[in-house]
C-alpha positions in Angstrom: 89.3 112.8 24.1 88.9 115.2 21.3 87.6 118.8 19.7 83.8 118.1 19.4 82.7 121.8 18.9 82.2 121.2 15.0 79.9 118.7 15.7 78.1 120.2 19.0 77.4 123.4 16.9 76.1 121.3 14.2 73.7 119.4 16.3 72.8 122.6 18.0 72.2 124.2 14.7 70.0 121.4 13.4 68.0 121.4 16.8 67.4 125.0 16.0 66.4 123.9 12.6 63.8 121.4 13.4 62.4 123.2 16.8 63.9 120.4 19.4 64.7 121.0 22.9 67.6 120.3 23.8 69.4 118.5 27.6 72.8 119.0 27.7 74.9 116.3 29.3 78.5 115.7 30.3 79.3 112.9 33.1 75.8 112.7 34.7 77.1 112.9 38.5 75.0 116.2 38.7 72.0 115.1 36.8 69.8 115.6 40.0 70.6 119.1 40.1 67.9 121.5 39.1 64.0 120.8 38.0 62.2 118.6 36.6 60.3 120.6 33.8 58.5 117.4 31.9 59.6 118.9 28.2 60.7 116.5 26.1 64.1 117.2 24.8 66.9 115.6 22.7 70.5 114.8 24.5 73.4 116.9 23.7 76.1 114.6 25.2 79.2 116.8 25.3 81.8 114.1 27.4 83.9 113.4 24.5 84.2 116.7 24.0 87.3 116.5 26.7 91.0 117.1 27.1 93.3 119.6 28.7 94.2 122.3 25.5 96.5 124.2 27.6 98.5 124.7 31.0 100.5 126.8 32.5 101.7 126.0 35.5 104.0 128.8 35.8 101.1 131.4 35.0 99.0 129.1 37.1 96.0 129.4 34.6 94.3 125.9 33.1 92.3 125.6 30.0 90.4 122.5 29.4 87.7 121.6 27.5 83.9 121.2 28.8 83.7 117.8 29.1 87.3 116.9 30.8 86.8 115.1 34.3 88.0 116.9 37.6 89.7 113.6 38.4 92.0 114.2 35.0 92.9 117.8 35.3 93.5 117.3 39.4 95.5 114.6 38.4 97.6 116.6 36.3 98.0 120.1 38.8 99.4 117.3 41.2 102.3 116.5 39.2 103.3 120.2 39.6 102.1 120.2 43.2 99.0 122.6 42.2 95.4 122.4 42.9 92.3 123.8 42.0 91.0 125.7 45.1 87.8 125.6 44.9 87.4 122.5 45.9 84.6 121.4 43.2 82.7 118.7 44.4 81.9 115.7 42.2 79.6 113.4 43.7 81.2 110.3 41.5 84.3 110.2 39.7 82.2 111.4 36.1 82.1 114.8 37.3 83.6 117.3 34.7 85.0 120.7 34.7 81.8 121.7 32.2 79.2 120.5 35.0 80.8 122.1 37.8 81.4 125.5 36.4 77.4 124.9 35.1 76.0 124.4 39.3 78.7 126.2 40.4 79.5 123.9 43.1 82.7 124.6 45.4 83.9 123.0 48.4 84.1 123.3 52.3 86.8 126.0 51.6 84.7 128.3 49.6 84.5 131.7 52.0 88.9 131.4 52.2 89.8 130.0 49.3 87.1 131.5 46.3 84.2 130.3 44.5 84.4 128.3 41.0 82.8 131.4 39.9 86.0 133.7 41.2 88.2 131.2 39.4 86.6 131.2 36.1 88.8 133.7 33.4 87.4 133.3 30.4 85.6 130.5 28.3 84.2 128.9 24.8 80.4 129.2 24.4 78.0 127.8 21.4 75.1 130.0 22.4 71.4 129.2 20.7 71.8 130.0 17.0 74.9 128.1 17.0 77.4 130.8 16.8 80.6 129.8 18.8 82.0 132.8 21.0 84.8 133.4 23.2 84.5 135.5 26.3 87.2 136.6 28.6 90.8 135.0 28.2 93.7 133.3 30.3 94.7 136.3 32.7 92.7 138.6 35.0 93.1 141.8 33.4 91.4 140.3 30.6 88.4 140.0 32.9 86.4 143.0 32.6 82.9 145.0 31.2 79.9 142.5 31.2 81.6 138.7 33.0 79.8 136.9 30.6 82.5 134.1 31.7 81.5 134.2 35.3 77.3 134.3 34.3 77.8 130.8 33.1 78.4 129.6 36.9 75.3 128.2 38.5 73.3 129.1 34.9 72.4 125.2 35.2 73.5 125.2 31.1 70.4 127.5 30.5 72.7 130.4 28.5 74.4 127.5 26.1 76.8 125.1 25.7 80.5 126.0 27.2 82.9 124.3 25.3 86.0 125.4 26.9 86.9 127.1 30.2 90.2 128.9 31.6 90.5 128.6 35.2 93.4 129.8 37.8 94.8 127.9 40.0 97.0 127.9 43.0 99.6 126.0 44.8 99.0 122.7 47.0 99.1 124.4 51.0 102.8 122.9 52.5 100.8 122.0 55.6 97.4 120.7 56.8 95.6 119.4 60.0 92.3 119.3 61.7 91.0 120.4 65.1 87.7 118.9 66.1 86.0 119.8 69.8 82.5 119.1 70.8 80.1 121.9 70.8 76.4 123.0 70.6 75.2 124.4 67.3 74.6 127.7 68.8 78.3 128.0 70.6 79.7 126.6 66.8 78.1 129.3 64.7 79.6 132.0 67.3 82.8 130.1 67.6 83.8 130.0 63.8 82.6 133.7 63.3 85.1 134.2 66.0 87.6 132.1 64.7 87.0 133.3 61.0 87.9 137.1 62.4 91.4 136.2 63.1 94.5 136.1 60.7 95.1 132.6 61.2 95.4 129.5 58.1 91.7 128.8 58.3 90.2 127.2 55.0 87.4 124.8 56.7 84.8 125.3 59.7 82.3 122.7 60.1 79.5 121.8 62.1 78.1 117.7 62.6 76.7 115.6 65.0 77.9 117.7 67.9 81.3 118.3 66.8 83.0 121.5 65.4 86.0 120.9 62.5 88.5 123.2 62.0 91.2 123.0 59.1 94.0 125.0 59.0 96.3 125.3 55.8 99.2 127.2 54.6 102.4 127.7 56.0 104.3 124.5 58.1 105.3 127.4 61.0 101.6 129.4 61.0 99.7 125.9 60.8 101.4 124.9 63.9 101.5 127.7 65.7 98.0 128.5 65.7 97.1 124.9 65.8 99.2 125.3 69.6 97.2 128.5 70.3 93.6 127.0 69.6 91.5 124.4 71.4 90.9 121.2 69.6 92.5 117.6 69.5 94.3 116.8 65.7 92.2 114.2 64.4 93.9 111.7 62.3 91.0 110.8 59.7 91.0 114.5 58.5 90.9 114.2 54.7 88.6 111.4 54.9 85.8 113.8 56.6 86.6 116.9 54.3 86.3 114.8 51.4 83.2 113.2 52.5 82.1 116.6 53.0 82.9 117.7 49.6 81.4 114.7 47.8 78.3 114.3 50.0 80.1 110.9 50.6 79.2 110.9 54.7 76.6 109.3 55.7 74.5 112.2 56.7 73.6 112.6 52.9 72.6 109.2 51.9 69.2 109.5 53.8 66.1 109.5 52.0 64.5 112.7 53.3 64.8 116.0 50.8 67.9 118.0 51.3 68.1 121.4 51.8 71.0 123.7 51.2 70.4 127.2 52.9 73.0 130.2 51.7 72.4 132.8 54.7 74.3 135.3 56.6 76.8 133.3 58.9 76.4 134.4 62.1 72.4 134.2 61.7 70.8 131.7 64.3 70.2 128.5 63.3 66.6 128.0 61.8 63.9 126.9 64.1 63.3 123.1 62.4 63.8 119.5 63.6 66.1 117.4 62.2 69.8 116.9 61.4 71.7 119.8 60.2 75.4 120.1 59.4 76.9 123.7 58.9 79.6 124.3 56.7 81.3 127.6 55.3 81.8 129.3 58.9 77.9 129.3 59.0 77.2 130.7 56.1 76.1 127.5 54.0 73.6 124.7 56.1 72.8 121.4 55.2 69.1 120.5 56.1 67.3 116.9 55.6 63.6 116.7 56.1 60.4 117.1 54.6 58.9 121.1 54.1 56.9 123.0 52.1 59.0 125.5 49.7 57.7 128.9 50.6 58.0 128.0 54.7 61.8 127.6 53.6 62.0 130.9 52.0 60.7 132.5 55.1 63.6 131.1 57.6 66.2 131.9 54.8 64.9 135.4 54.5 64.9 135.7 58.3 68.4 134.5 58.3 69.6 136.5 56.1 69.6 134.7 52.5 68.1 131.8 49.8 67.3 128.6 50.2 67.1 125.9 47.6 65.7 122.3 47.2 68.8 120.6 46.3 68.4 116.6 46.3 64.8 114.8 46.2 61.3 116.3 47.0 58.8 117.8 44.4 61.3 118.7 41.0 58.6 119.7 39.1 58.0 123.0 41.3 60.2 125.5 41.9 63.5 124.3 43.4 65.3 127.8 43.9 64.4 130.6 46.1 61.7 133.1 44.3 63.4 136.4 42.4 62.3 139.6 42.9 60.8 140.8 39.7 63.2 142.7 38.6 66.1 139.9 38.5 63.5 138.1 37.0 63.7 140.5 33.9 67.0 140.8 33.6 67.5 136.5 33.8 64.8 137.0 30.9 66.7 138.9 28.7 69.8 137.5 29.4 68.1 134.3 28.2 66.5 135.7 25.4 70.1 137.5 24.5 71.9 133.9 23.9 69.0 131.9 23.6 66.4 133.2 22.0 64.3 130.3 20.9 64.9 129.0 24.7 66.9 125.4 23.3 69.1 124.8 25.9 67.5 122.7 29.0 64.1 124.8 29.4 63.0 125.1 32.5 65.7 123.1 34.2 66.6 126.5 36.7 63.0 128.3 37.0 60.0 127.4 35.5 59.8 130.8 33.7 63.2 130.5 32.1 
């Protein structure tokens, strides 16, 4: 665990050099993520570049470098009964802070509790002609103008390399429990909307296999209470089903049909397809395994509201991620021609025209 940037602008200086491509790679736990755009590249392995540089647990703002894993720096916001709430996901213990900040992956508490991308304050970059910059800083005022910090999230590591990122985090909730009641898809997406109105502890609503989940967090007195004033029984395997959630440990993700994530408004009916489906986010994010056509997809997200994206398995070498309207298309464009102009850093891996 060490200060690799030297040597990670030097390699991406010498890639630049000799016209290679370059992959860049931390723990591999998200390596399925994104396309498959059959151009050779050349590694940039950036796991040793790892460690915590600094933390305040007073300020409650973390700095760490890219490649530090989630199960270190969670490790040491416990010790001071903090936590980062967000809830990244990390699929196997290799996930780092670099990679999840890169997909912008957040957890089942995501529409209560912010995004990675809402977390992010500032961060290191080597962009593509090597130059190492800083944008942003450790507090929220520093956060202003162009969020180049925030652009990183979900980028898929197509702007550059982050070498280091501050983060805020937040206390550990004093108390936590779970309702869980059966129910219809249909009466579930209502029911959270309804639930999500009020000014109750909420920080999970899920949907599967016929039964609604609902976490409550915060306060010992305002858990209970409102735990007393809703319908549900406590279930006792609680973390075990968030985390499973989280991780895509349940079983419900380890079949071998595609999966489909669909990002839509949250009260928008459920789309008209077979299969399994688990809703998450209050209704706004939905979990879909079977085999489609891309552009049939779009369609049902659009009529509900939002995107869709291909997220595990099926055809990688298409497009993955819902079509752009041309003008985000341009702007994407420039903003990849603005830190990447001789288009190094995993081509292709996001859209096939980026």
């Amino acid at each position: 665990m060490a200060d690799q940037a030297e040597a990670l602008q030097a390699q991406v200086k010498g890639a630049r050099e000799a016209g290679r491509k370059l992959t860049i790679v931390g723990g591999g736990s998200k390596a399925f993520m994104g396309r498959d755009a059959g151009v050779p590249t050349t590694p940039l392995d950036v796991s040793e570049h790892a460690g915590i540089v600094n933390y305040q647990p007073v300020e409650l703002v973390l700095t760490a470098r890219a490649g530090t894993p989630l199960t270190e720096i969670e490790a040491t916001l416990a010790e001071n009964n903090q936590m980062l709430s967000f809830e990244p996901p990390r699929f196997d213990d290799t996930a780092t802070i670099g990679g999840t900040v890169a997909c912008n992956q957040s957890g089942p508490g995501r529409p209560w509790t912010n995004s990675v991308r809402d977390q992010v304050l500032g961060i290191r970059l080597i962009n593509g002609k090597a130059e190492h910059l800083k944008f942003g800083g450790q507090v929220m005022k520093n956060v202003a103008g162009y969020d180049v910090s925030r652009l990183q999230a979900g980028a898929l590591g197509c702007l550059g390399v982050m070498t280091e990122i501050s983060l805020k985090v937040m206390p550990r909730p004093a108390a936590t429990l779970t309702l869980i009641q059966p129910m219809s898809i249909e009466d579930a997406i209502r029911f959270m909307n309804e639930r999500a109105g009020e000014a109750k502890p909420l920080t999970g609503a899920c949907w599967m296999d016929g039964q609604l989940y609902l976490r409550l967090a915060g306060a010992q007195s305002a858990v209970e209470a409102t735990a007393h004033q809703w319908s549900g029984e406590v279930t006792e395997d609680a973390e075990g089903f968030w985390r499973g959630l989280r991780d895509h440990q349940l079983a419900y993700f380890e079949g071998p049909e595609s999966l489909w994530r669909f990002s839509v408004n949250s009260t928008a009916a459920n789309p008209d397809l077979d299969g399994d489906w688990i809703i998450d986010w209050g209704g706004a994010q939905r979990w879909y395994r079977g085999d489609a056509i891309m552009s049939d997809m779009e369609h049902l997200a659009e009529a509900a509201g939002g995107q869709v994206s291909l997220f595990r398995g099926g055809d990688r070498s298409g497009e993955i991620m819902h079509r752009q309207p041309e003008p985000l298309k341009r702007i994407q464009r420039r903003l990849k021609e603005a830190f990447d102009p001789d288009g190094l850093f995993n081509p292709g891996r996001l859209y096939s025209w980026l």
